[in-house]
VOSEDREN-712515 format. One record per residue (C-alpha): residue number from 1; residue in three letters; x, y, z. Coordinates in steps of 0.001 Angstrom, whole numbers, plus 500000, padded with zeros to 6 digits. Example, Ala and Ser with C-alpha at 12.3 -4.5 7.8 and 13.67 -1.06 7.14 Angstrom:
<nuvexs>
 num residu     xx     yy     zz
   1    ALA 512300 495500 507800
   2    SER 513670 498940 507140
</nuvexs>
This chain:
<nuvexs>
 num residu     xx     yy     zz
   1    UNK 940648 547660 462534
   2    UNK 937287 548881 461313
   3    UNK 935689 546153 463780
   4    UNK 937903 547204 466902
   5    UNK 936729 550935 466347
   6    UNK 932855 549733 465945
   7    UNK 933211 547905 469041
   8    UNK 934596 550795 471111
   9    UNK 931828 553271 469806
  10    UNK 929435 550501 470511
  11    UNK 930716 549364 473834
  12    UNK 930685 553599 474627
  13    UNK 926823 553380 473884
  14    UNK 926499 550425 475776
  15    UNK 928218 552150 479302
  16    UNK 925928 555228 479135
  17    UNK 923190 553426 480782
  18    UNK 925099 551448 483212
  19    UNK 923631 554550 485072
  20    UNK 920682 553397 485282
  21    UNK 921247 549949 487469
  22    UNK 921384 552245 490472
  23    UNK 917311 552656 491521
  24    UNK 918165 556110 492979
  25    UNK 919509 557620 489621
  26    UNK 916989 555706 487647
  27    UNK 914213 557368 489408
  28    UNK 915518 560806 489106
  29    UNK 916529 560275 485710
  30    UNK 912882 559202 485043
  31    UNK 911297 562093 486602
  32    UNK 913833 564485 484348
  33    UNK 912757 562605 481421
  34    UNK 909138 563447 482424
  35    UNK 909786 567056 483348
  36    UNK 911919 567648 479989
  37    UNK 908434 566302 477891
  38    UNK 906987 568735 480167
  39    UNK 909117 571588 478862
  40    UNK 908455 570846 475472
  41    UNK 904825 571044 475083
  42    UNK 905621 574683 477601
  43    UNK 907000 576037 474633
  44    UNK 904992 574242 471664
  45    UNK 901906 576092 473886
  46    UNK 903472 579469 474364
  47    UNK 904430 579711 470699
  48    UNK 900624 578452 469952
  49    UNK 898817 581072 472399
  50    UNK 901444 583854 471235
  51    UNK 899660 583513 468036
  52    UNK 896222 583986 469304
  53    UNK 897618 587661 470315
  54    UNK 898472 588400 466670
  55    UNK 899925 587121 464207
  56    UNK 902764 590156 464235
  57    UNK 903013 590158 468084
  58    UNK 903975 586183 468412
  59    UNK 907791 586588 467487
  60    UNK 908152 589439 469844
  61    UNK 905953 587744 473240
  62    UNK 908478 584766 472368
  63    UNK 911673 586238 472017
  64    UNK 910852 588245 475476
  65    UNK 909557 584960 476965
  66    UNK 912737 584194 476028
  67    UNK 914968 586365 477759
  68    UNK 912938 586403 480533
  69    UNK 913642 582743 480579
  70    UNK 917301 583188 480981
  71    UNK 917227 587030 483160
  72    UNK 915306 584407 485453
  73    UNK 918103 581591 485675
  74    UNK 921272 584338 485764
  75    UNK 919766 585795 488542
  76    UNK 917884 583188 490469
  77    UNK 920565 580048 490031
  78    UNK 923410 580809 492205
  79    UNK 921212 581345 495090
  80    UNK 919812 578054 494682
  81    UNK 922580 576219 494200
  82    UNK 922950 577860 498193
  83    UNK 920017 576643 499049
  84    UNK 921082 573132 497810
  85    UNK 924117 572545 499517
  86    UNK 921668 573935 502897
  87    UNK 918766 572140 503101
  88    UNK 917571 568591 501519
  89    UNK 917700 568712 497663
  90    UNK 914640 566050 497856
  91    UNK 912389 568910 499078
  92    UNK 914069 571393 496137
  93    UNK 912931 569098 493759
  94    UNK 909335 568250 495087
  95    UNK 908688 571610 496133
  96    UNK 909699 572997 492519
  97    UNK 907864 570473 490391
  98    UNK 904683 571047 491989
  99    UNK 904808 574923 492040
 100    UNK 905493 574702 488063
 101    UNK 902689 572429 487967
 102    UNK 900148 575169 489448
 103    UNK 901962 577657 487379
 104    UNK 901539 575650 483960
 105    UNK 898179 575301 484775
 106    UNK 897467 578853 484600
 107    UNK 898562 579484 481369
 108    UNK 895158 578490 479596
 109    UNK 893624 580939 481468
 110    UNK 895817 584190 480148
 111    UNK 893966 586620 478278
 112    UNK 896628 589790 478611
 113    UNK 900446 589330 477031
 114    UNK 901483 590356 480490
 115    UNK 899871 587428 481499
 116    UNK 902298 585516 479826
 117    UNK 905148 587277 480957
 118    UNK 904583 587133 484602
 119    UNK 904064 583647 484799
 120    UNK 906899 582558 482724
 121    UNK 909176 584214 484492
 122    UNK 907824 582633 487872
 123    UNK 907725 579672 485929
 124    UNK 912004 579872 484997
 125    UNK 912486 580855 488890
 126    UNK 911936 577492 489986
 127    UNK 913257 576119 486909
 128    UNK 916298 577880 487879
 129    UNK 916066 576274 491434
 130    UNK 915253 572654 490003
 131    UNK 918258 572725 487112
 132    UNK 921307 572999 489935
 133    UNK 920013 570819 492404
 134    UNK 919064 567743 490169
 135    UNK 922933 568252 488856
 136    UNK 924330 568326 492070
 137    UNK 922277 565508 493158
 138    UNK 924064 563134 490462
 139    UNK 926976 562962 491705
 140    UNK 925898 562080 495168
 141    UNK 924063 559142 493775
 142    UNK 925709 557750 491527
 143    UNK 929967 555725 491244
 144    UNK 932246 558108 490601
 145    UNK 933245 555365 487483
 146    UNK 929116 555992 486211
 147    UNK 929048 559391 486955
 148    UNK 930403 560386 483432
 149    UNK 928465 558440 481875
 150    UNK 925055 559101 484069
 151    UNK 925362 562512 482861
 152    UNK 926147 561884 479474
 153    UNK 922625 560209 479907
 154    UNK 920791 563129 480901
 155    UNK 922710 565444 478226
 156    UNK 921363 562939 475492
 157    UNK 918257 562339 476823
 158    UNK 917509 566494 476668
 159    UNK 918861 566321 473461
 160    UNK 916910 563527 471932
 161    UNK 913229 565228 473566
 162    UNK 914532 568412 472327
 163    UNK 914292 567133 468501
 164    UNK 911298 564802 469330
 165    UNK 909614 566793 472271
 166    UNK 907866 569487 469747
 167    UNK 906459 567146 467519
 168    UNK 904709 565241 470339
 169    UNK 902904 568601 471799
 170    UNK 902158 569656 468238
 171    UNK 900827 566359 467609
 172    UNK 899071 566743 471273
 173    UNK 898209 570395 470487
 174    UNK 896106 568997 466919
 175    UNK 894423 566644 469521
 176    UNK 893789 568728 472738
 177    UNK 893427 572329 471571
 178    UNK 896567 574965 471934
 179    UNK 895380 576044 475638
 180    UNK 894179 572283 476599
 181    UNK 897650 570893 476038
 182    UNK 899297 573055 479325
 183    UNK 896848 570660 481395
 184    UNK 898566 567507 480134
 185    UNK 902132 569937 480994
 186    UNK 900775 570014 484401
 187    UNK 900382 566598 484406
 188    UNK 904015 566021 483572
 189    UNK 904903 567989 486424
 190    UNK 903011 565768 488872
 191    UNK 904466 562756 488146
 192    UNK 907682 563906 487802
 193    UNK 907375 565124 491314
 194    UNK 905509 561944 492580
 195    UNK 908850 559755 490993
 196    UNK 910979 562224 493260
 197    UNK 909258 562016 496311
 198    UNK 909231 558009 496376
 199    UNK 913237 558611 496105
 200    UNK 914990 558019 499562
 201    UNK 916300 561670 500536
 202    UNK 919233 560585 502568
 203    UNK 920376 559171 499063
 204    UNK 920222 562692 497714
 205    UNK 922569 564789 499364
 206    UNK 924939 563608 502214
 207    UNK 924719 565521 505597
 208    UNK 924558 568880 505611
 209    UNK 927793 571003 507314
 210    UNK 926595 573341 510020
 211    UNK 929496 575394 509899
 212    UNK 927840 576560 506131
 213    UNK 925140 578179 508151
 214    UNK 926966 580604 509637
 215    UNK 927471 582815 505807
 216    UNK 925141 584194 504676
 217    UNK 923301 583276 501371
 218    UNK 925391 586573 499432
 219    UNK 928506 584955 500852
 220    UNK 927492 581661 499279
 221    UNK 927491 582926 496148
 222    UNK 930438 584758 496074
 223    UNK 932118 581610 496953
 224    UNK 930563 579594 494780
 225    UNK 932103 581841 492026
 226    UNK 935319 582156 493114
 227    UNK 935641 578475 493009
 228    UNK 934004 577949 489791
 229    UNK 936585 580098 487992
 230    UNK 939356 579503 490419
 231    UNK 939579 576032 489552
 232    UNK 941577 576087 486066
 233    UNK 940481 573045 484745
 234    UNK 936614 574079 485492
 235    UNK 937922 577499 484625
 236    UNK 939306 576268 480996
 237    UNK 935588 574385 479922
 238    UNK 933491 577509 481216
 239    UNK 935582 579485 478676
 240    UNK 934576 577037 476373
 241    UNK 931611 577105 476761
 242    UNK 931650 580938 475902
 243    UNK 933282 579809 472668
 244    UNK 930194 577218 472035
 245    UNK 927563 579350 473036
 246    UNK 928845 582047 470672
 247    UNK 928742 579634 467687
 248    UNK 925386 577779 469062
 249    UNK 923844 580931 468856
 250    UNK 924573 581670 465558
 251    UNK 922906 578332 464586
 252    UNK 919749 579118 466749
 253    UNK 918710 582382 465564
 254    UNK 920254 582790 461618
 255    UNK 919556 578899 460287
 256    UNK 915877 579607 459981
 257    UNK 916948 582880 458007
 258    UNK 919827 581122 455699
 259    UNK 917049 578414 454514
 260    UNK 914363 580248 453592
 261    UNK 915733 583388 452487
 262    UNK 920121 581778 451158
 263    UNK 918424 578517 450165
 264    UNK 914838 579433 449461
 265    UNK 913394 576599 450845
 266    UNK 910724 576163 453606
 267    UNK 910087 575682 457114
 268    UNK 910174 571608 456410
 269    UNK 913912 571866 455502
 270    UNK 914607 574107 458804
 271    UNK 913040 571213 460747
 272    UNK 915198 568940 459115
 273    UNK 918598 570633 459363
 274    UNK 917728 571191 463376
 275    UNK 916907 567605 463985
 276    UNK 920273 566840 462398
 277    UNK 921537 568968 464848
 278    UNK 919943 567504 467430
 279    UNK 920407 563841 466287
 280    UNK 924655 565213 466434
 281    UNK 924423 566055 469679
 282    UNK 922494 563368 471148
 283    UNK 925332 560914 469460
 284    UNK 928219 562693 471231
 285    UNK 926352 563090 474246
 286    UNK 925843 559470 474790
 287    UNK 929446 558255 473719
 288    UNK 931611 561340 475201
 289    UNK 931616 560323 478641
 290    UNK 933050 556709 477596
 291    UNK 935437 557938 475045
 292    UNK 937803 560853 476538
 293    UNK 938887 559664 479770
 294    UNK 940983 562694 481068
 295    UNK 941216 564254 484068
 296    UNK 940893 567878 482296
 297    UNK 938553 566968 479084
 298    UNK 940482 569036 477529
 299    UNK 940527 566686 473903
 300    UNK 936761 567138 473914
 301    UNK 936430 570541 474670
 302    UNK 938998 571837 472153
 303    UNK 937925 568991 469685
 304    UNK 933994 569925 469802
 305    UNK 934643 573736 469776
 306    UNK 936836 573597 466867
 307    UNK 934323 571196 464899
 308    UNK 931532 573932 465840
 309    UNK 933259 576378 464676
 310    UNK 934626 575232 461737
 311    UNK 931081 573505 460565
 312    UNK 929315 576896 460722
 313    UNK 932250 579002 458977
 314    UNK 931305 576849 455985
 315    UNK 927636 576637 455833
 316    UNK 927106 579727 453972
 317    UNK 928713 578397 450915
 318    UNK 926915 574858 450883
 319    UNK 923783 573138 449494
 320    UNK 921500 571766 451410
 321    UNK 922089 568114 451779
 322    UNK 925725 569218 452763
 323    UNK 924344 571661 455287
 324    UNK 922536 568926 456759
 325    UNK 925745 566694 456997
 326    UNK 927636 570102 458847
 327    UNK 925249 570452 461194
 328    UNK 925232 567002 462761
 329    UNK 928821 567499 463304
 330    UNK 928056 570727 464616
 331    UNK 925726 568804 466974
 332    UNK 928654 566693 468326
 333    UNK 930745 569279 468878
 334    UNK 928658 571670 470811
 335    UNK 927818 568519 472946
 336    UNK 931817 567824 473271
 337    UNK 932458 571509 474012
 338    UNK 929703 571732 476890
 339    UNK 929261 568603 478505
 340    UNK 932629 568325 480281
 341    UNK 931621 571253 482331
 342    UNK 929422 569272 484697
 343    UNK 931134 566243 485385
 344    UNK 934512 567813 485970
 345    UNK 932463 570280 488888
 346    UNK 931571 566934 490274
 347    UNK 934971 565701 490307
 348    UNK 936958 568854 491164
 349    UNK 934752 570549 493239
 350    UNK 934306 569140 497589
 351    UNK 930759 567381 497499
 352    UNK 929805 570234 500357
 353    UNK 930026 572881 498051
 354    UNK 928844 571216 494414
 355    UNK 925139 572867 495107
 356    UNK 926701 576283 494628
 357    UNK 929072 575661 491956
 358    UNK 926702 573750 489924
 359    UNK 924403 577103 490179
 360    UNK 927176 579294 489420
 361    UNK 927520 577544 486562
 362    UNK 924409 577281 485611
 363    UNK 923868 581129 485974
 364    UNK 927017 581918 483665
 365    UNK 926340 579331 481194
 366    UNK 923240 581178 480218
 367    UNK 924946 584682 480394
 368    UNK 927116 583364 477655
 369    UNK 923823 583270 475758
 370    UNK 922529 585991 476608
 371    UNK 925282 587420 475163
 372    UNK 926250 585204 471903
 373    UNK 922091 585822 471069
 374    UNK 922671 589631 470226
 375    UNK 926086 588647 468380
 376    UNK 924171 586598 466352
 377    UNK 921311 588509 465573
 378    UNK 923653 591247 464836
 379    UNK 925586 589010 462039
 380    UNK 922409 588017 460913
 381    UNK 921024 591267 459971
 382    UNK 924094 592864 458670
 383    UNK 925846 590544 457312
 384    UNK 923647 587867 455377
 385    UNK 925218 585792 453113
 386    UNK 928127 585659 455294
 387    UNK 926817 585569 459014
 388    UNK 928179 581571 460033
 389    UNK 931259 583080 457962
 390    UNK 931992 585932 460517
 391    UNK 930328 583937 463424
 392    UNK 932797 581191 462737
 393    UNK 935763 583177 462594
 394    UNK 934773 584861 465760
 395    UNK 934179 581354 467367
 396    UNK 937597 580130 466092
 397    UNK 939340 583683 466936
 398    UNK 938084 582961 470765
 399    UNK 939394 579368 471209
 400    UNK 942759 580836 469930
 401    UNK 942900 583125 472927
 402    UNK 941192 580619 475202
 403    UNK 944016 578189 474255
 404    UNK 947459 580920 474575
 405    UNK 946288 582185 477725
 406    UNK 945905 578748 479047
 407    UNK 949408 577893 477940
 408    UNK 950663 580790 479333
 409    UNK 949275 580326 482788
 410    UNK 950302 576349 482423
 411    UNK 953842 578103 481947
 412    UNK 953497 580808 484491
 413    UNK 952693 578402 487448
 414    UNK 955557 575542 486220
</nuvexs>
């Protein structure tokens, strides 16, 4: 019995990179590899020249690069996701890649904290433009019987540099110098975008609709909303993913505070219980897609938000090594409560119209954080000791509703 289940989580590891026989995806999978190294030593840098402004002054420069970071993508990513389903996605992706590049580049150069903010905010425009195309470009590439699995690939592969990404630019940033390292970013841009550009674009997006030319880009939008929530099955996982960011959030901004000030340990420990986290995710990320079959994802969604939100309404009352085991779980089930979003836009939503779902989705994703952040840094402040306690419940108290209402609108259209 043991061996049967072992197989099945094996042969689930196996089929996420079954992906990666097609040359197409391979390539852009590659590139987004690349870009997401890229993004990494971005941030390593930023948090490095923050510190050059002040000790005091680095949390607040990158907790406002921060928001800007996400203003940038709420407003900016339903319009692209327009512009992707109206012209070719290959030039979205070039064009993007190299703009970052010359923005990146200018970051050693800043000598004024507006500096900063200007140019990552320019910088998270065209990240906001790259982000919906590249996921509405999977589908058209890749079998419908891969595509699950193709993006369970990306997921874990943004996972997996997001736990080893830092440690490579810090370990750059030692070798290069703090402002040297955005050169080698730059660098990551270019051959990102060089991988992209030897892709074939008819392979990117099939032929565009001329009748979509004749709303305007507002219009667009508007209709790439109403189908994201009008579809209830897409509907269902976005409201999931409200639930997840609510309790990701909590782990984000109050785990650095519960370790050094609950546990009294150091900043080694945080690393460690975040690369647990990260190591949880990446596992359910590459074995989801595989696993639950559904139409709906609906085991996996309620499955990894409950496990989030149960993990955290524990934590406070843990030790350490059991903290660490809680948050790789926690890690799988924020992965299983946000990955079905994407692959059931691709199979739900007409091919012609994915570019402006996917940014729709990609624009309320990240107003979910932008509201679970304050939550959490409310709990934190107020309530420590007990702050994964009340984000927990509150987690838990939301899939509740998110569950009765979908019942009662299963019931109301029987």
């Amino acid at each position: 019995m043991n061996n049967t289940k072992s197989g099945n989580w094996l042969s689930a590891f196996a089929d996420t990179f079954v992906a990666l026989k097609n040359k197409v995806f391979a390539g852009l999978y590659f590139a987004q590899s690349v870009s997401l190294l890229g993004d990494a030593v971005t941030w390593v840098g930023l948090a490095l020249l923050s510190y050059q402004f002040g000790k005091e002054k680095s949390a607040i420069i990158l907790a406002s690069a921060l928001t800007l970071r996400v203003t940038a993508f709420i407003i900016f990513s339903p319009f692209a996701g327009v512009l992707a389903d109206r012209v070719s996605r290959k030039t979205i992706l070039v064009v993007t890649h190299f703009i970052r590049m010359g923005i990146v580049a200018c970051l050693p150069f800043v000598h004024f904290e507006w500096q900063i903010y200007a140019l990552v905010f320019a910088l998270n425009i065209f990240n906001a433009f790259f982000t919906p195309t590249y996921r509405a470009v999977i589908p058209q590439v890749v079998d419908k019987e891969h595509y699950r699995q193709a993006v369970g690939l990306s997921t874990a592969t943004f996972q997996i540099l997001g736990v080893l990404g830092p440690g490579l630019a810090g370990i750059l940033a030692v070798w290069f110098g703090a402002r040297e390292i955005f050169f080698i970013d730059a660098g990551s841009f270019i051959i990102a975008g060089i991988l992209i550009l030897m892709l074939p674009a008819d392979k990117l997006q099939k032929k565009v609709d001329k009748t979509q030319k004749t709303f305007t880009a507002w219009q667009d939008v508007l209709k790439g909303i109403k189908l994201l929530f009008g579809n209830p099955i897409i509907r269902f996982a976005l409201i999931i993913e409200f639930v997840s960011a609510i309790a990701g959030a909590q782990i984000l901004v109050n785990s650095v505070g519960h370790i050094k000030s609950g546990l009294h340990l150091d900043d080694k420990h945080y690393g460690w219980v975040m690369a647990a986290f990260g190591i949880g995710a990446s596992i359910a990320a590459f074995v989801a897609g595989s696993l639950d079959k559904t139409k709906t994802r609906r085991i996996s969604l309620i499955l990894g938000a409950l496990v989030l939100a149960i993990t955290i309404s524990i934590t406070n009352f843990v030790s350490f090594p059991v903290m660490m085991i809680l948050w790789v779980f926690a890690g799988l089930g924020q992965s299983l409560a946000e990955m079905p979003s994407e692959t059931l836009i691709g199979e739900n939503i007409a091919e012609n119209e994915q570019g402006k779902v996917y940014g729709s989705h990609f624009a309320f994703s990240h107003l979910w954080w932008a509201v679970a952040y304050p939550i959490a840094g409310y709990t934190g402040s107020h309530f420590a000791g007990k702050d994964f306690l009340y984000g927990g419940i509150l987690s838990l108290a939301l899939l509740g509703a998110a569950m009765f209402f979908m019942k009662q609108h299963k019931r109301s259209t029987a």
